[in-house]
C-alpha positions in Angstrom: 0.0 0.0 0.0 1.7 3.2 -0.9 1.7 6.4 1.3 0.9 9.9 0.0 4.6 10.4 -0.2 5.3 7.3 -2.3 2.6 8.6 -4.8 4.2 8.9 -8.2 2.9 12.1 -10.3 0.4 11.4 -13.0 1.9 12.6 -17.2 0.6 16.7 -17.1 1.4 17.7 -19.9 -0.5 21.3 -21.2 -2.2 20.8 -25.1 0.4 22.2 -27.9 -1.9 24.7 -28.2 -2.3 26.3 -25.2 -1.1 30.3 -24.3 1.5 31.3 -21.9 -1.4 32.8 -19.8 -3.5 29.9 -20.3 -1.1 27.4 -19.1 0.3 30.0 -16.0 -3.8 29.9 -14.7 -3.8 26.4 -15.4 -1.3 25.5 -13.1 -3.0 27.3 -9.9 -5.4 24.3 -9.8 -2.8 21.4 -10.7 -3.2 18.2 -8.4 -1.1 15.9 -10.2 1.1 14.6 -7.7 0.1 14.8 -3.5 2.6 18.0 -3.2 -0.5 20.6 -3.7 -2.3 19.1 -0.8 0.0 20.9 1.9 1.6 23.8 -0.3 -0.2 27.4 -0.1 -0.1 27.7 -3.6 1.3 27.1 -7.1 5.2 28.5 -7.3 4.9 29.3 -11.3 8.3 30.8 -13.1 8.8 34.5 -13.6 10.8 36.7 -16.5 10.8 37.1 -19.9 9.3 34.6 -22.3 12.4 36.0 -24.2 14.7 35.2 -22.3 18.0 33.7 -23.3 19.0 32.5 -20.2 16.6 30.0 -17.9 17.5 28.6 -14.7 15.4 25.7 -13.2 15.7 25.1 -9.9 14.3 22.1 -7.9 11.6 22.6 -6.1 10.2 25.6 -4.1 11.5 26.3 -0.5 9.1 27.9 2.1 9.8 31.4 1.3 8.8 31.0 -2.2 5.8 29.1 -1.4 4.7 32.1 1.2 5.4 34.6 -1.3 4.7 32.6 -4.3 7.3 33.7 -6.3 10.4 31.4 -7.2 13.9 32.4 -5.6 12.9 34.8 -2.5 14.5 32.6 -0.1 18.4 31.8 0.9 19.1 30.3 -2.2 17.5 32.8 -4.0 20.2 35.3 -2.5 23.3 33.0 -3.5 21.3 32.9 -6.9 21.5 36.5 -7.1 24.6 37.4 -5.7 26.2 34.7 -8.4 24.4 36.8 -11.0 25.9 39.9 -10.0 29.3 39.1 -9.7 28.8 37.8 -13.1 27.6 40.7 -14.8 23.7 39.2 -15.5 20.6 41.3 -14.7 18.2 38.7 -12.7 15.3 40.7 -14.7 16.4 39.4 -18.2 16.6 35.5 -16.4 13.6 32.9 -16.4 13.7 31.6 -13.2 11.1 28.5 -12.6 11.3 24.8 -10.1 10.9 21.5 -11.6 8.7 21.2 -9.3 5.8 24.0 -8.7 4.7 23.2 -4.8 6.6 23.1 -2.1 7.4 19.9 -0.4 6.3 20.5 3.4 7.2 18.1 5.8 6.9 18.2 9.8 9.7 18.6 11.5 10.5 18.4 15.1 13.2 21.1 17.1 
């Protein structure tokens, strides 16, 4: 008997033919794997559609799943520091997750 944390994600995968807007609203309501269950929302990508440069990150941390926004938390500050120091404007960067809830878990201090 599997647990919701053995759950395996069912195939999403948007119609060819579906807008950038479209396929952003359609991801507030996904439920394909247990992950939406516990997160507040849907951590969707932000920048350009132009952009030349993408970086995908794992999954969303608690930070970006507050502020639903990918990359507000610690490693969205190494993130940007690294883009400084190499001469990139974070505002011409896609940033997105694999992954677009965040994986809470309980854990005990």
């Amino acid at each position: 008997m599997r647990t919701d944390d053995e759950e395996f994600a069912r195939p999403a995968r948007p119609p060819d033919t579906m807008s950038w807007s479209a396929m952003r609203e359609a991801a507030k309501d996904c439920e394909a794997c247990h992950l939406y269950k516990r997160a507040t929302q849907t951590v969707f990508g932000e920048g350009p559609k132009s952009a030349t440069m993408m970086l995908v990150g794992e999954q969303p941390g608690d930070y970006e799943d507050v502020a639903g926004k990918p990359f507000v938390g610690p490693a969205g500050k190494i993130m940007d520091q690294a883009l400084e120091e190499a001469g990139i404007d974070r505002s011409q960067v896609y940033v997105t997750n694999a992954v677009k809830h965040f994986k809470w878990e309980p854990r005990g201090k």
